[in-house]
N, C-alpha and C positions, 0 to 999 in steps of 0.2 A: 390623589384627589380622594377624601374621605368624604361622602357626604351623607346629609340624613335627612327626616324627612322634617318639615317647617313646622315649628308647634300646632297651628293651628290645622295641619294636614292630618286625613288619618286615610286608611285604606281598604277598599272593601275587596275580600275576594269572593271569586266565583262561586266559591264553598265557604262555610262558617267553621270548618274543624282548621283548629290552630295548627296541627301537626305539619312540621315543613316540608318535608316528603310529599304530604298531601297537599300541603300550599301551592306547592313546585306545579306538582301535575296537574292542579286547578287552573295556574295562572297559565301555564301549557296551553291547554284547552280556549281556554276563556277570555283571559286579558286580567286587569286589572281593573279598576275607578277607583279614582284618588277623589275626596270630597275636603275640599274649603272648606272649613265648618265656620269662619269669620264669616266669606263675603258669600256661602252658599254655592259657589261653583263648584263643577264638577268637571272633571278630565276623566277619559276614557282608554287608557294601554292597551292597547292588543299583544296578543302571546309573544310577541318578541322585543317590543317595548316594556311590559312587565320581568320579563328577565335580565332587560339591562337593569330596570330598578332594581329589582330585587338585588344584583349582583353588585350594584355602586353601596346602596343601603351594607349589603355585607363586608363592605370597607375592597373589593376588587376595584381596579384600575380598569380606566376605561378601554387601554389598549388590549390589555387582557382578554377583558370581554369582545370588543372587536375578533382580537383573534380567533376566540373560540366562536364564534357565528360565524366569522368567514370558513373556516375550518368543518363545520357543523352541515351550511348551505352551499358548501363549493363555491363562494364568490370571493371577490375580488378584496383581496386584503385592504386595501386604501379605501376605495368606496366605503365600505363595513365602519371602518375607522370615522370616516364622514361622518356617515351616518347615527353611529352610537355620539360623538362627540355633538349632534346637532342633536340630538333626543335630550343630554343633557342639557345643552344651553336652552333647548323649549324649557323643562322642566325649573329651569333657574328663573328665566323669565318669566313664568308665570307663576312663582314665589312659593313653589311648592318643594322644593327641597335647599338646602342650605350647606355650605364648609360645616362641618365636627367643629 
């Protein structure tokens, strides 16, 4: 599953310097907001929901990512799996990222 983010989506991080590293360790901190710039909404990521984006956006598999948060937080592999794969389908639903 490759995905990206919907034309009309853009992203704001916690910090304005583009560098990834520093991207990384902002959205760490801070989370993410995705803004609708069509319909004017806005979504709100917190630090482990912006690392799923961030790591689907960089073309990672979402079992991937599961593992490595289960792996990371000491929890329960399946759960993890749930959960990153229900983070994605919000995120589909509310039209904000899309298939490559």
């Amino acid at each position: 599953m490759v995905l990206r983010l919907h034309p009309d989506v853009s992203i704001t991080d916690a910090e304005t310097d583009t560098d990834a590293d520093t991207r990384t360790h902002a959205d760490a901190r801070h989370g993410i907001v995705l803004l609708n710039e069509r319909t004017g909404g806005y979504w709100q990521l917190n630090a482990t929901g912006a690392f799923v984006l961030r790591r689907l956006l960089d073309g990672h598999e979402a079992s991937d990512i599961a593992s490595q948060l289960a792996e990371r937080h000491q929890a329960d592999p399946e759960q993890v799996g749930r959960d990153v794969a229900a983070v994605v389908e919000r995120l589909r639903d509310a039209q904000l990222v899309q298939d490559r």
